[in-house]
Structures are given as structure tokens and as C-alpha cells.
C-alpha positions as CSV (number, residue, x, y, z in Angstrom):
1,X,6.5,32.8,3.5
2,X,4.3,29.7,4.6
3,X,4.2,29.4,8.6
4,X,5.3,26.7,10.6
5,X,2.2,25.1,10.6
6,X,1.7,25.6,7.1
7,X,5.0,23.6,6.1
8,X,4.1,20.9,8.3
9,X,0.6,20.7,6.8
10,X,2.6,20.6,3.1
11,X,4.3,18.2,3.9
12,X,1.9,15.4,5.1
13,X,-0.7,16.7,2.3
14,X,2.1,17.0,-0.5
15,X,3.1,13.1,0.3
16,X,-0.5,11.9,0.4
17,X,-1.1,13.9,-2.8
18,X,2.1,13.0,-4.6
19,X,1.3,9.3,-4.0
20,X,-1.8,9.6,-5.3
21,X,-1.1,12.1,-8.6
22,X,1.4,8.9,-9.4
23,X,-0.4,5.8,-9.4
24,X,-1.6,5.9,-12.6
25,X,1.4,6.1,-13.8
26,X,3.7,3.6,-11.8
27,X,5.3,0.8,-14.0
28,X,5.5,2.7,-16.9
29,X,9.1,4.0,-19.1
30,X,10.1,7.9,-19.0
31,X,9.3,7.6,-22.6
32,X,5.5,6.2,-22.4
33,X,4.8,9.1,-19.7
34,X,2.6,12.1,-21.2
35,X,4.0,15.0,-21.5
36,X,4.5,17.1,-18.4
37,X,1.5,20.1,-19.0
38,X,-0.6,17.0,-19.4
39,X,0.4,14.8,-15.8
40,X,-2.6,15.3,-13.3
41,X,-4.4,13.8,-11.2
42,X,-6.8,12.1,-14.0
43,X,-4.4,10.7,-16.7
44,X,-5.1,11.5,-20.2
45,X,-8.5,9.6,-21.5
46,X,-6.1,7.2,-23.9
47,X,-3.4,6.8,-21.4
48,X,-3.3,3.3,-20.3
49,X,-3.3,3.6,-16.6
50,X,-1.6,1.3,-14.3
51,X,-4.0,0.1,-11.3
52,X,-7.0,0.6,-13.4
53,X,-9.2,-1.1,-10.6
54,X,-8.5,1.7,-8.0
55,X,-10.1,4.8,-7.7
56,X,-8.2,8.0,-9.1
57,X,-7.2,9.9,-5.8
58,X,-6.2,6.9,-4.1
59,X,-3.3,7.3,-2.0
60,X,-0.9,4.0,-2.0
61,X,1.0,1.5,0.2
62,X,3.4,4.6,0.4
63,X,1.1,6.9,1.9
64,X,-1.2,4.1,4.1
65,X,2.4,3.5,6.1
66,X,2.9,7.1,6.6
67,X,-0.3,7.4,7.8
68,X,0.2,4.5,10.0
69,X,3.5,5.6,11.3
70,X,2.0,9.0,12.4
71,X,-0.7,7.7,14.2
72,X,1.7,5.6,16.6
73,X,3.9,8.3,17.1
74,X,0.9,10.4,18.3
75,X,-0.3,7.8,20.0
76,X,2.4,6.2,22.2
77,X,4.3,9.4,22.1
78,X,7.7,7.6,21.2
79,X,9.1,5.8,17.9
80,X,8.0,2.6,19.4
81,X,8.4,-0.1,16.8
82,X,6.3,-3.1,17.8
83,X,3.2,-0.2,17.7
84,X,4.0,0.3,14.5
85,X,4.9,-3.1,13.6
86,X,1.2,-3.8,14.5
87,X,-0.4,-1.4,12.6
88,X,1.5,-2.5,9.8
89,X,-0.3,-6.2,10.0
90,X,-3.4,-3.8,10.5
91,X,-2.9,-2.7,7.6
92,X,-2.1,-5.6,5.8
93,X,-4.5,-7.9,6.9
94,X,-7.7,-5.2,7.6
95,X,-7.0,-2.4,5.3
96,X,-6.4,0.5,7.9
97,X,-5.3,3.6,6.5
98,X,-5.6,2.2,3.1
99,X,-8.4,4.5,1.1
100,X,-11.2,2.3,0.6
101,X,-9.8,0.0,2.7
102,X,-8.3,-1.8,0.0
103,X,-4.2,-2.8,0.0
104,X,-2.5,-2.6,-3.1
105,X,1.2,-2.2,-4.5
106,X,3.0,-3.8,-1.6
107,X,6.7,-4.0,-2.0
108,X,8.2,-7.6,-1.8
109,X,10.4,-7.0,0.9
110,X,7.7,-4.9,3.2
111,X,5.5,-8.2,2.5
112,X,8.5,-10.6,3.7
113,X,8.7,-8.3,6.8
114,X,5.4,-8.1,7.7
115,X,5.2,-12.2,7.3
116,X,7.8,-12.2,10.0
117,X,5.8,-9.9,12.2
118,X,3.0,-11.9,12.1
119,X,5.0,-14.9,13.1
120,X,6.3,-13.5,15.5
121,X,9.7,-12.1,15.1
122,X,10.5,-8.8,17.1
123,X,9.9,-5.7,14.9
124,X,13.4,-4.8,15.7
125,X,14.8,-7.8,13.2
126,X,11.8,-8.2,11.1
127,X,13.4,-6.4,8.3
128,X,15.3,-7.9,5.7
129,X,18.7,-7.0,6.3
130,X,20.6,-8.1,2.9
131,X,22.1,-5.7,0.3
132,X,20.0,-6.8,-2.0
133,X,16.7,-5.9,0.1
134,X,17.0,-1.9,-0.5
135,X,14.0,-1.5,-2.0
136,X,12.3,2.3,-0.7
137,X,9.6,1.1,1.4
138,X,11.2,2.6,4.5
139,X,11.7,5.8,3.2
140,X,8.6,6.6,1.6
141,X,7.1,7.0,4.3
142,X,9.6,8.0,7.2
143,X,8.6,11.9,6.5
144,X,6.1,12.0,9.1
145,X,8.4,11.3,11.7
146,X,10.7,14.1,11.0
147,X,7.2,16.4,11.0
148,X,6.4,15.1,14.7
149,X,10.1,14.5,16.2
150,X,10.9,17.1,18.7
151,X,14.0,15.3,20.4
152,X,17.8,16.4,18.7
153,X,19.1,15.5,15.4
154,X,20.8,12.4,17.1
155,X,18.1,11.3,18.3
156,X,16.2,12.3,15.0
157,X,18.3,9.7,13.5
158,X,18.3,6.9,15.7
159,X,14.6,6.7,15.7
160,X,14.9,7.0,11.7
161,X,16.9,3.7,11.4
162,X,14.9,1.9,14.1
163,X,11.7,2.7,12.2
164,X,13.2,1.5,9.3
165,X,14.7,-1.9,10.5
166,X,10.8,-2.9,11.0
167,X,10.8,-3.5,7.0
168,X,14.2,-2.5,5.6
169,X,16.5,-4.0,8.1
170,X,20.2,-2.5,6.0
171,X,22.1,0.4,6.8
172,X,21.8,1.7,3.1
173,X,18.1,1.8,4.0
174,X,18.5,3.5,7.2
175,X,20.8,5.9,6.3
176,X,18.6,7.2,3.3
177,X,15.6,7.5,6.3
178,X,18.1,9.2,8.6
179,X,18.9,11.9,5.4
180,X,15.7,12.1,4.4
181,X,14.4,13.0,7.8
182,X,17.6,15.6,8.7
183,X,16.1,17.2,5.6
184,X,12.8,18.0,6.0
185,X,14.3,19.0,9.2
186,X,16.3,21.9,7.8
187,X,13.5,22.4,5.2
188,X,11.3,23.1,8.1
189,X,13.4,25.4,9.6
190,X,13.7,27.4,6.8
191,X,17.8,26.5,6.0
192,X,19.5,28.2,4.1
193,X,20.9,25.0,2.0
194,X,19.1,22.6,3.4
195,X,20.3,20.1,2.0
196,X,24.0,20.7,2.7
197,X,22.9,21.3,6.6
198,X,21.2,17.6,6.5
199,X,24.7,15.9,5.3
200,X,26.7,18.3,7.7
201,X,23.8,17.1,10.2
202,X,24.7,13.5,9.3
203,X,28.2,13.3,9.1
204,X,28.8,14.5,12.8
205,X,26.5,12.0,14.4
206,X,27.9,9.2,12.4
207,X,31.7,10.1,13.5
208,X,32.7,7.7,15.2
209,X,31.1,5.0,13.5
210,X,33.3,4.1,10.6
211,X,31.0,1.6,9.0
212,X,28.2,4.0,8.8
213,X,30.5,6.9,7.4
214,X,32.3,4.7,4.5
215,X,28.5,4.0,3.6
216,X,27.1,7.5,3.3
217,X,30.7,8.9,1.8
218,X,31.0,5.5,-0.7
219,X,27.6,4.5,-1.4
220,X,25.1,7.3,-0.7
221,X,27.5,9.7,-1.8
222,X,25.6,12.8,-1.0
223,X,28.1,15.3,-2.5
224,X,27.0,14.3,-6.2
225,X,24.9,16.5,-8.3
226,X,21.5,15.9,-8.0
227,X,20.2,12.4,-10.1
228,X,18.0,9.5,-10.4
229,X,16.2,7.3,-12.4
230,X,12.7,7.0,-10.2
231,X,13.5,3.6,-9.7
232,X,12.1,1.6,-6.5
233,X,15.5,1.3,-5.1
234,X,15.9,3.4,-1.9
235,X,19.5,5.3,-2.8
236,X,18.0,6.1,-6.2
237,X,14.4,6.8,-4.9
238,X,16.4,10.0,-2.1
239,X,18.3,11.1,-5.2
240,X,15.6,11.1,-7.6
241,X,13.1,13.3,-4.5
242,X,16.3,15.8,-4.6
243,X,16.7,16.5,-8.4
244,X,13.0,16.9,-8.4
245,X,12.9,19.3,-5.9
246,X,14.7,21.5,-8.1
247,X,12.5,21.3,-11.0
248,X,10.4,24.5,-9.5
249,X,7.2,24.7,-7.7
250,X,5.1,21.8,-6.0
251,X,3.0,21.2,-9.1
252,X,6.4,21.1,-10.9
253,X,8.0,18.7,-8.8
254,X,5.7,16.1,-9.0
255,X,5.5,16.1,-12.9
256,X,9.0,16.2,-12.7
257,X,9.0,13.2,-10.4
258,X,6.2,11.3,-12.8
259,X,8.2,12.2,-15.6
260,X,11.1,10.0,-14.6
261,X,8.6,7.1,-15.1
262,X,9.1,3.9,-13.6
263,X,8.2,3.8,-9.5
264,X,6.2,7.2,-10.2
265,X,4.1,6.8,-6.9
266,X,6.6,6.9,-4.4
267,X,9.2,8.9,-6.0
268,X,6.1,11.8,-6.3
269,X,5.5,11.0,-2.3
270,X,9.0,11.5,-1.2
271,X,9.4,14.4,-3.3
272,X,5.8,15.8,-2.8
273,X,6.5,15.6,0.6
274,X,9.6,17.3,1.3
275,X,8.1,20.3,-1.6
276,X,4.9,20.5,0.6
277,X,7.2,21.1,3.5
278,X,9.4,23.6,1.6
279,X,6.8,25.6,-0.1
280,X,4.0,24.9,2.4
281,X,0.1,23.8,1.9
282,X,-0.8,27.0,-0.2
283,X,1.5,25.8,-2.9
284,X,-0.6,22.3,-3.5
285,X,-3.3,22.5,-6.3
286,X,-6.9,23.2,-5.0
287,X,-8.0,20.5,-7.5
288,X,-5.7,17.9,-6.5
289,X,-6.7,18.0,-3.0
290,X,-10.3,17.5,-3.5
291,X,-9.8,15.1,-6.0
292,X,-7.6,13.2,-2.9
293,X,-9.8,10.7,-1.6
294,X,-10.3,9.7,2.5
295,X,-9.3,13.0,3.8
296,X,-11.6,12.4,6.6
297,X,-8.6,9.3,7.8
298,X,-5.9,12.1,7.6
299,X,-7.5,15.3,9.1
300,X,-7.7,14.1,12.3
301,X,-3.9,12.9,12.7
302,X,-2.6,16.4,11.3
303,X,-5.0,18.4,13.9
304,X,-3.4,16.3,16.9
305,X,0.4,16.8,14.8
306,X,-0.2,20.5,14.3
307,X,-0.9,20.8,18.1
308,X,2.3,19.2,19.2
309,X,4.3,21.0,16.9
310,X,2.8,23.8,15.1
């Protein structure tokens, strides 16, 4: 069985890697994907890649904001979302943690937020906060905090929904982060059902708030069988991540995460993640790491991770 150290290591690998094994295909029907023996890193020679400009290996806006998120919570020591706000218009504006230092595939609503950081509004309420702004650009890359957080699973949860609200301002949105990150949790323990432990988890921090528990029980419903579509919205993107978890190894995930076709990037990051978390590094393909580009940005966050909480 993978270590502690190993899981954690899967899990900020597999995202970076699942984000980047999907690009090429983003955008694109279930039905124009290749086959699943023939998803990898490099597409097919006739297979009309999306983001043909960017290098294969290139990590997206998915894995640039993990990347960015980590890096404040190892730096101020505290979900602190201003810090991360900031690195946010970092990234947007200067390229940091993007590979190559080049932005692309930002998410409408992550834009509108990041507009209102730069103007000025408080990270706190710079998220778009309507029904209609779900999209998963808060949960793709929340994973990173459940790898550092060392505080309870109340606490766990609180800082998921704050570090949501800095671009995903609804409760449908922070209640998918809060999930996702009560999952890895349980992953990385080594739960028996994970899964089943998250919701438990969930459900008895969010008692006595009757608003919260009519979402998760109405909307999120996170008693259904395992579904999804691979869509960009966030309640399809956390279903989609757990029926692909249960397509077989990590290789196997992430085809089965491409394979649903259409936001094939981050739907392979969320599930990559949680896979490289449950099945540890070991279990990512040797050629899909070095065919990763910019490791040298992400080596030196996981050292500083693995020696807080290896």
C-alpha cells in the first residue's frame, strides 16, 4: 500500500497530470473522443486537438490555480483569501504558475471574479454568487487544500467554502469544494468507503444549518449512484470525478474521465487527483510524468507540503 507521503504526492501529481492528459481533448463530444487504449498524453496524429497552440504536457487554468492555492497556504500558513486572491491576478495578468507562462482556458465566471479583485472588491465577495454561476472553477482545484489542511473536518470545510467564494461565490459551489475536500480526506486516510465517510463527514457539520442541508440532500444529492456527463458545471464535474474513480486504476480513470468528452481537462484533474491520492504516485505512468511540462514550478511546493504533512 502507498505511504502517506506517497498519496499526497498522487494526488497533486495526478491533478497536474490529469489536467494536462486532457487538454487536447477539451470541447470535444463523447463520440469524437478516440477510443480509450488510444487517450494519452499525445493525441492520435489525425485527431484534431483542441488548443493546438499549446504545448502537449501543458497543465491548464485548472492546475495553475491549484498550484497557486498551495503556494499561499504554505506560505501564510492559513486559508487566507486576499493571498490567494492576489495570486490569482498574478496569474492572470503575469502568467505565474501557468507552464510557459502562458494563460489559457479561463472560465467566464473565474474571469468576472478576478475583474472584481482587481477593482477592488474584497476576495470574500468577489465571486459570482448566482445560481447560474456554478461553473467548476472552484473545485478543480480545491484538492490541494485538503492535502495541506491539518485543522478538523469543520474547519476543513469552512476554509473549503471561503476559498471558493473568491471565484464561485454559491453554496452549490462551496458545498461541492467542501465534499470534494472531506474526500480526499478519507481517501488519504485510507477509509474504508470513503466516500460514504465524506457525506457522513458533511452532513453533521451542516446540521444545524437548514439551508445548506436541503442543498446537499435536494440538489447535490450525494446518495445517487455514481454519474455525469464531464460537463463544466461543478455538481456534474464531483459526480463525473466519482463514477470515474470507479473505472479501475489511475491510467483508467483518466481515459475514463476523457472519454466522457466535453470539459475533459478538469474533469481528468479532479478525478486524477483524488486517484493519485487513492492509489498513490507509483500508480501514475512514468511517461506521462516526463512528458508533464514545468515540474521544476511544482517540485518545490510538494517538498515544503510533504514536510508539513508527510
Amino acid at each position: 500500500m502507498p505511504t502517506r507521503a506517497q498519496r499526497i504526492e498522487g494526488g497533486l501529481w495526478g491533478l497536474l497530470v490529469g489536467d494536462a492528459v486532457g487538454v487536447p481533448y477539451e470541447f470535444k463530444k463523447p463520440e469524437q473522443i478516440p477510443p480509450r487504449h488510444m487517450i494519452d498524453m499525445i493525441p492520435p496524429p489525425d485527431f484534431p486537438r483542441a488548443h493546438q497552440s499549446i504545448p502537449i504536457g501543458s497543465w491548464s487554468d485548472d492546475g495553475a490555480q491549484a498550484l497557486a492555492l498551495l503556494d499561499s497556504l504554505l506560505d501564510r500558513g492559513q486559508l487566507d483569501p486576499d493571498d490567494l486572491g492576489r495570486r490569482l491576478i498574478d496569474w492572470f495578468n503575469e502568467g505565474r504558475y501557468a507552464v510557459g507562462g502562458v494563460v489559457f482556458d479561463l472560465g467566464l465566471q473565474t474571469s468576472h471574479a478576478i475583474r472584481n479583485l482587481i477593482s477592488g472588491v474584497p476576495a470574500d465577495r468577489s465571486g459570482p454568487s448566482e445560481e447560474s454561476a456554478n461553473g467548476n472553477g472552484s473545485l478543480m482545484r480545491v484538492l490541494p487544500l485538503a492535502l495541506w489542511h491539518n485543522g478538523d473536518d469543520a474547519e476543513l470545510v469552512r476554509d473549503a467554502f471561503a476559498q471558493s467564494a473568491v471565484t464561485h461565490g454559491h453554496l452549490r459551489s462551496k458545498l461541492c469544494c467542501a465534499l470534494n475536500c472531506l474526500w480526499a480526506r478519507r481517501l488519504l486516510d485510507e477509509a474504508a468507503d470513503p466516500w460514504a465517510e465524506a457525506v457522513l463527514a458533511l452532513r453533521t457539520i451542516l446540521a444545524g444549518d437548514q439551508t445548506a442541508l436541503e442543498e446537499l440532500e435536494t440538489v447535490i444529492r450525494p446518495d445517487d449512484p455514481p454519474h455525469g456527463q464531464g460537463t463544466g458545471y461543478v455538481l456534474d464535474c464531483l459526480h463525473s470525478a466519482r463514477l470515474c474513480l470507479e473505472a479501475g486504476t489511475y491510467p483508467e480513470v483518466i481515459h475514463a474521465a476523457i472519454a466522457l468528452g466535453n470539459d475533459t481537462d478538469t474533469t481528468a484533474c479532479v478525478a486524477g487527483g483524488l486517484a493519485g491520492i487513492r492509489d498513490g504516485v507509483a500508480a501514475i505512468p512514468k511517461t506521462w510524468l516526463d512528458q508533464l511540462r514545468d515540474k521544476h514550478q511544482v517540485q518545490p511546493l510538494l517538498d515544503r507540503l510533504l514536510a508539513l504533512r508527510a
